[in-house]
Structures are given as structure tokens and as C-alpha cells.
N, C-alpha and C positions, 0 to 999 in steps of 0.2 A: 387311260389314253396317254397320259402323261409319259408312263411308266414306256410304252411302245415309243413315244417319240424320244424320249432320253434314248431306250437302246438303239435306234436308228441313227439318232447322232453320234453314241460311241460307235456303231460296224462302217460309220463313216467319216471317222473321226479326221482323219488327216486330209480327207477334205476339206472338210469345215478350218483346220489349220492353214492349207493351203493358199483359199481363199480369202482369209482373215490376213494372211499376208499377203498379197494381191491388192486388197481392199485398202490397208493402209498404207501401202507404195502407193498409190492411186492418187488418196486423201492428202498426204504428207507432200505429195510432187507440186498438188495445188495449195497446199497449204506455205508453201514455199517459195513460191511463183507469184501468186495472187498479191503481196505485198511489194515483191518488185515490179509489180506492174502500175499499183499506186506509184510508184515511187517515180516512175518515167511519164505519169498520168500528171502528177504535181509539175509537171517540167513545159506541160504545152498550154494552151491557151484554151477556156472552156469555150464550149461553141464549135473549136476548132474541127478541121477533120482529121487530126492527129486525135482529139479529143473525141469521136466519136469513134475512131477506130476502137481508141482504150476502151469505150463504155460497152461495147460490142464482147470484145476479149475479158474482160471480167465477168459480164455477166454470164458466158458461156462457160465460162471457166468453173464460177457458182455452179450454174444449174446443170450444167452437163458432166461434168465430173467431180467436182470438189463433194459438192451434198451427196449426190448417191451415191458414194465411195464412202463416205461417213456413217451413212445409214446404214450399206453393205458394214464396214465394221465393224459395227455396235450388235448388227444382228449377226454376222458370223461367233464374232468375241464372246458374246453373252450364251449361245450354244454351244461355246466349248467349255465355255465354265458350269453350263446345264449338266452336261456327258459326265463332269468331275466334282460337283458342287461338294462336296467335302474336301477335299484339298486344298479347290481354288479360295473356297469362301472362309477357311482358316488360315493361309498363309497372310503372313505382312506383305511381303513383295508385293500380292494380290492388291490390294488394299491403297498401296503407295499407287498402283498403276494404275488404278480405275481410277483415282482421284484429281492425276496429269491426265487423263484422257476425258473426265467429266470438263478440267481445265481447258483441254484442247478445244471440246466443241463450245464450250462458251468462248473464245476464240476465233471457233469458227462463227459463231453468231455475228461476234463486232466485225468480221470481216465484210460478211453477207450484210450489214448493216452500213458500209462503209461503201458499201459496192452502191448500194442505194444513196447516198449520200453522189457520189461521183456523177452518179447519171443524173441527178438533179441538177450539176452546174455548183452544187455545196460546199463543195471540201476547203476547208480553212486548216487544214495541218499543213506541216514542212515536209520536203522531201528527207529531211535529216528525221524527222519522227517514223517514215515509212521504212527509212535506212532500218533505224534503231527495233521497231515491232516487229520486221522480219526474222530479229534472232528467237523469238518469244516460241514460234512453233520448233525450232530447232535443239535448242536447250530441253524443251520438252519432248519430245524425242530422242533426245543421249539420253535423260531420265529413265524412259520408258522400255528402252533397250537393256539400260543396265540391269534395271529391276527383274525385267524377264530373263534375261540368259544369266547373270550374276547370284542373283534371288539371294540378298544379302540378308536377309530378312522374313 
């Protein structure tokens, strides 16, 4: 069975590429967003309804795009390395990128953890901390780009 689902993922291979990047333009957009919106979320008053607006917009932002773009990722990404798992799972590049992307979604967790934190009325960080953890998913992404098109390694 295996054997038919790997060929099926190679005769659709560039699908599976396709949507892998779909998936993580999707993830990255929120992953990118979702800290400046802490960051404008730190600025109003809890209670407020500037304050519930934010708590509305982050959580959507979580549940409705952020996590199942991630999950799309992880299962597109992990079936293209199925279709090739000799290549993928002997390269270094490999290896560096899976481990910024393991990075990312723990990442994503302190986010989704953060988000819960806001809608509680919780948050005790600065808006200069939400400034500064926004570059965290970006750096990790020029990483993650270089590895794959450069493949230094």
C-alpha cells in the first residue's frame, strides 16, 4: 500500500509542491501578522472594545488560517519528501530546514499560547517585546528559503 501511495505522490508530484507553497505563503502571512497585532493589542485598554476587537482577530487569525496552513504544510512537505526520501533524507539542507520549521511551529505554539493569554485580559509583555518577536518567524524564513533554493549543504 505504501508503495502505491508514494507512486501516486510522485505522478503528482508538483502538486503536492504547489500546494506546499500555498500552504506556507498562508502560514508565514499569519505568522507575520499575528505578532503585530499583539503589538497594537498591547496599546489599548483590556476590557476595551478596541480590546475585544483584537481578541476576535487573533483568534481567527489562529484558528482559521494560521494552524490549518501549518498542518497543510507539514502534510503537503512531509509527502514530498515521502515521493523522494532518499535525497531529501540524506541531504544537510534537508536537515537545517526541517529543524527552522520544527523551530517555527514551536513558535507557532507560543503564539497560540499568547493568543490565550490576550483573551484572558493576561498579557504583561511590552509592546517593544511584540516589536522585537516579530522578526523571530522572518529570520526563519530567509533561513529556510536559502537552504531550499541555495542548498549550501
Amino acid at each position: 500500500m505504501w508503495t502505491s501511495i508514494t507512486t501516486w505522490i510522485i505522478s503528482n508530484y508538483t502538486w503536492f509542491v504547489a500546494l506546499h507553497v500555498i500552504s506556507i505563503i498562508a502560514w508565514m502571512a499569519a505568522m507575520l501578522y499575528l505578532p503585530r497585532l499583539f503589538v497594537y493589542h498591547t496599546k489599548v485598554a483590556p476590557g476595551s472594545e478596541a480590546s475585544e476587537t483584537f481578541k476576535v482577530m487573533e483568534r481567527k487569525l489562529l484558528r482559521v488560517i494560521m494552524t490549518p496552513a501549518m498542518i497543510a504544510s507539514w502534510l503537503f512537505g512531509l509527502a514530498i519528501i515521502a515521493a523522494n526520501s532518499t535525497y531529501y533524507l540524506s541531504s544537510g539542507w534537508m536537515h537545517g530546514k526541517l529543524l527552522l520549521v520544527v523551530i517555527m511551529t514551536a513558535l507557532h505554539g507560543v503564539f497560540a499560547r499568547w493568543v490565550r493569554v490576550f483573551a484572558q485580559d493576561g498579557n504583561r509583555r511590552s509592546e517593544g517585546f511584540y516589536r522585537a518577536i516579530n522578526e523571530a518567524p522572518t529570520l526563519a524564513m530567509i533561513a529556510i528559503v536559502i537552504l531550499v533554493v541555495v542548498k549550501p549543504f
